[in-house]
TORRO-319103 format. One line per field, with one value per residue (C-alpha): residue number from 1; x, y, z. Coordinates in steps of 0.001 Angstrom, whole numbers. Each point is the difference from the previous one (the first is absolute). Example, Ala and Ser with C-alpha at 12.3 -4.5 7.8 and 13.67 -1.06 7.14 Angstrom:
residues 2
k	c(1  2)
x	c(12300  1370)
y	c(-4500  3440)
z	c(7800  -660)
END
This chain:
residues 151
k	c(1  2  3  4  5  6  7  8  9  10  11  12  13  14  15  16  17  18  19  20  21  22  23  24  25  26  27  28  29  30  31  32  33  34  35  36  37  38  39  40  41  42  43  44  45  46  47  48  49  50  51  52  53  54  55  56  57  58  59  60  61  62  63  64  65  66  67  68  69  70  71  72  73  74  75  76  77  78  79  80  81  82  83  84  85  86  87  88  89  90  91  92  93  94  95  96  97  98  99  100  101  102  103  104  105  106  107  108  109  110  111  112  113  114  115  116  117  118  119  120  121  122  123  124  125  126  127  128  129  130  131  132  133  134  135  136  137  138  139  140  141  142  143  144  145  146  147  148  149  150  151)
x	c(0  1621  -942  1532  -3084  -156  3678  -120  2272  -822  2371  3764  3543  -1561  -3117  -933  -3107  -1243  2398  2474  -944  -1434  3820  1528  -2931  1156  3867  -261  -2165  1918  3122  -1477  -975  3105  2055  -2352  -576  3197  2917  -820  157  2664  2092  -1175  1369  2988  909  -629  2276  1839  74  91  3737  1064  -424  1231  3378  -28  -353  2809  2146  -68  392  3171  1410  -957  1712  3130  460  53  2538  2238  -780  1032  2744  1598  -642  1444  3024  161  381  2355  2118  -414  874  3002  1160  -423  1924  2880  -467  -21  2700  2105  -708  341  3666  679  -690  2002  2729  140  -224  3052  1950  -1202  871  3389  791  -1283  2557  3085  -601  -272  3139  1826  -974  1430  3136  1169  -843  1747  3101  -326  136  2513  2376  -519  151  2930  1802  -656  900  3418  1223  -1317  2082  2924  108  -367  2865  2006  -1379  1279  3329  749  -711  1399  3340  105  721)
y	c(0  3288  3073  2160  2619  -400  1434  2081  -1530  -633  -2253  304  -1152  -719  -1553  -792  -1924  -584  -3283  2133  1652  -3069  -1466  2933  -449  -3554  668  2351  -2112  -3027  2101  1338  -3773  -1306  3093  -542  -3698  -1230  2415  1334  -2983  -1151  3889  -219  -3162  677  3445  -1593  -3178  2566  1956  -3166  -559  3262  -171  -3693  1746  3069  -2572  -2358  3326  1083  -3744  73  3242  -1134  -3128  905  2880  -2892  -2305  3249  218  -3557  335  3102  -1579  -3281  1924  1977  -3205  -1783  3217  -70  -4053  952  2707  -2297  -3250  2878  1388  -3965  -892  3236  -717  -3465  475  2547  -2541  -2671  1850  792  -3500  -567  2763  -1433  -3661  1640  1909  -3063  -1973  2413  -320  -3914  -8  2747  -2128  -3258  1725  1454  -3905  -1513  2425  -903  -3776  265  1639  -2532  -2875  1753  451  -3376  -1247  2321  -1904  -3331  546  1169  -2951  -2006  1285  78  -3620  -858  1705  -2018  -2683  396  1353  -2000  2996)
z	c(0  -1205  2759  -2659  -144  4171  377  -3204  -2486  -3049  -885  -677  1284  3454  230  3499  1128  3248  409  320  2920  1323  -297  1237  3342  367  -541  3200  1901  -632  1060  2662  1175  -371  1369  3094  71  -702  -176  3054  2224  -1946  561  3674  710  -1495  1450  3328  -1101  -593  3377  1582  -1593  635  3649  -104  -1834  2453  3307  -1669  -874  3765  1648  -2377  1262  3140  -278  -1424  2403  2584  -1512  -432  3726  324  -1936  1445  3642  -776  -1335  2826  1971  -2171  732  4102  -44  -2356  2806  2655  -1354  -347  3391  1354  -1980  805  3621  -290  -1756  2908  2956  -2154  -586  4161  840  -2254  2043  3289  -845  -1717  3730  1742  -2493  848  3611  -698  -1842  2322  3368  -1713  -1607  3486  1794  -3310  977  3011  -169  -2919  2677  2682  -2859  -1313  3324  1365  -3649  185  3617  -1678  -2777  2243  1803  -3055  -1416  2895  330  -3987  549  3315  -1677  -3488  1497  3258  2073)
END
């Protein structure tokens, strides 16, 4: 059905009937339907998937931070400790070489006093041994002569 005379055309390049307003009607209400109907739902559910990832990523972001600013902590204390045990095996083995090395001079002193005490009773009994051994050997002698000469 042509609605030429209706809309005042009387025929040319364009000729429009009703149809095509009745398409255009139906182009924007189906657009309208599906904008609505389906888009829509579709949009909203996404933008709050959406939303629901970004403060997912923001929450893992901060437990991160969070997280490695602790094991820096960790890391700095358990450094600061290695330090304080490596200070203390030096003071412990500083004082420890200290306290060794004065037990050496004590048992050296002790030692000299040892040796000191038995060189002065080794004199000692080297001069009695030495003077008893001296009239000994006198009278040995005396005793070899007599007899080796008859005198």
């Amino acid at each position: 059905m042509i609605f030429s005379e209706t809309f005042l055309l009387n025929g040319g390049l364009f000729d429009f009937d009703f149809t095509f307003i009745i398409e255009t009607f139906e182009f924007l209400i189906l657009s309208i339907v599906v904008t609505f109907g389906f888009l829509s739902p579709l949009s909203k559910h996404l933008d709050e998937r959406a939303e629901s990832l970004n403060i997912t990523l923001r929450k893992s972001t901060i437990l991160l931070t969070l997280g490695y600013e602790n094991l820096i902590n960790c890391i700095d204390l358990i450094n600061s400790e290695i330090n304080e045990l490596v200070r203390q095996t030096k003071l412990v083995n500083n004082y420890s070489n200290e306290k060794f090395e004065n037990q050496i001079l004590v048992v050296q002193k002790e030692n000299n006093k040892i040796l000191t005490k038995l060189k002065g009773e080794l004199s000692i009994k080297s001069a009695y041994v030495f003077s008893k051994t001296t009239n000994e050997l006198n009278s040995l002698t005396n005793t070899f002569f007599i007899k080796k000469f008859k005198l």
